[in-house]
N, C-alpha and C positions, 0 to 999 in steps of 0.2 A: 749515505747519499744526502743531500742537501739541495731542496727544493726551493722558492722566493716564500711558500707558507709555511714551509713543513720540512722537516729533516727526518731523517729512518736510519735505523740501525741495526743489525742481526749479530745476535750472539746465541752460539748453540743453538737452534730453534726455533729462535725466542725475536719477533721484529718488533720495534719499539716505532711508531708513527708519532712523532712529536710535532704538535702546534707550536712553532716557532716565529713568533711577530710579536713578541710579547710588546713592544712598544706602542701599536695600534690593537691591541685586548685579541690577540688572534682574532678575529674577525670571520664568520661563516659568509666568506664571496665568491665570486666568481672563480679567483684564481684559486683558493683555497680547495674548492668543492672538483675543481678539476683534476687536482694535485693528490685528493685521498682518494677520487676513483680510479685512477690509475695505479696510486699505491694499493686498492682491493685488487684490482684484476690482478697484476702480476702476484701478489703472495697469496690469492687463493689459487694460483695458479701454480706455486713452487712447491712442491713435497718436503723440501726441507725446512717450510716453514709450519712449525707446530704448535705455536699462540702468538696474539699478536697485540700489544700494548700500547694502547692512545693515552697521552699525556701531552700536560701544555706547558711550558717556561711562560717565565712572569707572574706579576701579580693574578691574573685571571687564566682559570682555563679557558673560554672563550665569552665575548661579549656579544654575540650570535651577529647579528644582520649588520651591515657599514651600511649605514642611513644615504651619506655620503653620496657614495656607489648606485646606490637607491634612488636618492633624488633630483639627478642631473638632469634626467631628461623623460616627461612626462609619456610620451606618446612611446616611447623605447622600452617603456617599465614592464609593460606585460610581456615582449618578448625576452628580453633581457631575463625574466624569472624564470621562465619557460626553459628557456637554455642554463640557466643555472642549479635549477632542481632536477635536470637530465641527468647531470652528472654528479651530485650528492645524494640523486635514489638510485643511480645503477650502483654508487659508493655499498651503499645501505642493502641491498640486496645481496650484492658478491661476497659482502662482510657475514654476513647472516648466514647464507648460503653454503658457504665456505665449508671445510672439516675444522681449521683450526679456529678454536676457543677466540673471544674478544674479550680484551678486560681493559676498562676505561678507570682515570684513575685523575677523581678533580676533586680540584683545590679551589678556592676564591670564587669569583663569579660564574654561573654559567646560566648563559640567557639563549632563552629561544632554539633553534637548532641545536644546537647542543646538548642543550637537556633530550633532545630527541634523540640523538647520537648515544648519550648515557642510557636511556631505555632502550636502545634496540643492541647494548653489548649484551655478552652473555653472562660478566660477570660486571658489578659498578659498585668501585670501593670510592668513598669522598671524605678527602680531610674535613677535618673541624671546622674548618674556615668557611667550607663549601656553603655558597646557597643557590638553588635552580628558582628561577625566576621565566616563567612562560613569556610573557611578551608581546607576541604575536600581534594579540587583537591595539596594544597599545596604536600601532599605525597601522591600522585597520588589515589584517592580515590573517587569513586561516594558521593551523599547523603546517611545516611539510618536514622533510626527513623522516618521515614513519613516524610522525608524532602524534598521530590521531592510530596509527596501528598498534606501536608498542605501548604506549602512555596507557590507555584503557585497558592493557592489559596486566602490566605490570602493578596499578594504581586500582584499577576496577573503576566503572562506566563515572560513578558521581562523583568520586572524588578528581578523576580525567575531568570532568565536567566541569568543577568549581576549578581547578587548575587554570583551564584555558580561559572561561569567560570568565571568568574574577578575576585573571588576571594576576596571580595570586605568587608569591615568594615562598619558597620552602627552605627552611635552614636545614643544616646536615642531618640532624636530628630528626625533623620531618619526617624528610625525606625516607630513611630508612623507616620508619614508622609505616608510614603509606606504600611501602615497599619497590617505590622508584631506583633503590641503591641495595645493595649486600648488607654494607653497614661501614660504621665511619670510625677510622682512625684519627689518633693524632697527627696532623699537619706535617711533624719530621718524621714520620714512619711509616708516611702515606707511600714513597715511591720502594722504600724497600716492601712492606707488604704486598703492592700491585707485584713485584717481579717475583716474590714467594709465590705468588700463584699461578704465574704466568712461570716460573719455573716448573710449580706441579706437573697443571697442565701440559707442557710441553712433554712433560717424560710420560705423558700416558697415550693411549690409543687413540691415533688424534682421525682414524678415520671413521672409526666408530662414536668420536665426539661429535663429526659430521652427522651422522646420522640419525643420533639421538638429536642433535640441533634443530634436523630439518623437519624430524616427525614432531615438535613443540610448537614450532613456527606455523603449522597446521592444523592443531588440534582442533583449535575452535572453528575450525570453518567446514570442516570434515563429519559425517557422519559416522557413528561407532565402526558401521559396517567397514566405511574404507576405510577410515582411521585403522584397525585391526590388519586389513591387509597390507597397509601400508606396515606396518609394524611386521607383520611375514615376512614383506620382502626383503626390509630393513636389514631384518635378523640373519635373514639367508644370505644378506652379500657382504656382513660381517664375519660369517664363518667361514668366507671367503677369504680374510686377512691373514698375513704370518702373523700378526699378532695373536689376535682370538687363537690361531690353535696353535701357537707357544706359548701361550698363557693356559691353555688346557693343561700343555703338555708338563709343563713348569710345575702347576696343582697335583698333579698327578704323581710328579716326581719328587714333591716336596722344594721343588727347588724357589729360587729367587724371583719375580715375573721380569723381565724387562721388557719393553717396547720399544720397537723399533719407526712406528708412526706408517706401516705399510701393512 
């Protein structure tokens, strides 16, 4: 399917969400941010989909904000962001939320929003070329995308810190260092690797991937206590799946595990 930002693809499992505008840097806009919340709703909403792979065409995976778009009209600018971060944090949530896996997979540039989008996948592999560049404060601008939720997390509170208000560029290299990324491939073995893992993932229990997702997204904000029940209940509606117990039954038998993702 073929959207004006974004094009998607499904094979086996497997949906590929591509930034597609490579001639204006994919751009994080209005149309853009419309375009990937409705590609979250509907395939965390499809059981046949069991990972889901963000990748951009062009030289950049994205050059975040269109200034552009931004600067047209003074008095319009607060609402205009208001409506536009509606629909890139319900994006962000559904994606998070979800059972199947996210693995983001950038090359070349990636400013502001995007780097937000790379920290809140589940999995963020970046070619050699990559560099995340924060941005934000440059036109006077907080984080958004869960860039202030995932960043300090992924990163930890000071090095988040220097990130935003320095203002600061991370080469691929960094990156992985500060623990924003997986880790970094070579540049031509970046999209085959993303789909090595986005194939894993797919063949494994994508709804107990769900659930292990949602109880991390949590931890820190949760007390041991519920933290712990949350993890009971977890566990209990996992034992619920044909998977969990043909995957018992499989061990038991010696036999092979497959999953079926239900």
């Amino acid at each position: 399917m073929t959207n004006e930002a974004t094009r998607i693809a499904f094979s086996d499992g497997i949906a590929e969400i591509v930034l597609s505008r490579p001639e204006k840097g994919n751009p994080f806009d209005a149309l853009f941010n419309a375009e990937l919340c409705d590609h979250a709703s509907r395939l965390t909403s499809d059981p046949a989909v069991r990972a889901i792979l963000i990748r951009a065409e062009g030289k950049y995976f994205s050059v975040g904000a269109d200034f552009k778009w931004l600067g047209r009209d003074r008095e319009a600018l607060p609402r205009l962001l208001k409506e536009a971060t509606a629909t890139l944090h319900s994006a962000i949530v559904r994606l998070t939320r979800g059972d199947a896996p996210v693995i983001v997979a950038v090359h070349g540039l990636c400013v502001g929003g995007a780097t937000a989008l790379t920290a809140s996948a589940d999995f963020a592999l970046a070619g050699e070329s990559a560099s995340f560049y924060a941005a934000y404060n440059r036109i006077g601008f907080v984080a958004d995308g869960a860039g202030t939720h995932f960043i300090p997390r992924r990163v930890g509170s000071r090095r988040a810190t220097e990130f935003f208000l320095l203002n600061e560029t991370w080469d691929a290299a960094r990156a992985a260092q500060n623990g924003l990324i997986n880790r970094v491939v070579p540049d031509d073995a970046l999209l085959d690797e993303a789909r090595a893992l986005a194939r894993q993932l797919a063949d494994g229990p994508t709804r107990t991937y769900g659930e292990m997702k949602r109880l991390m997204a949590t931890y820190m904000d949760r007390s041991i206590e519920t933290q712990l029940e949350d993890e009971a209940q977890a566990i209990a509606r996992c034992a619920r799946t044909d998977d969990c117990w043909n995957a018992l039954q499989s061990l038991i038998e010696r036999k092979p595990i497959t999953y079926q993702g239900r």
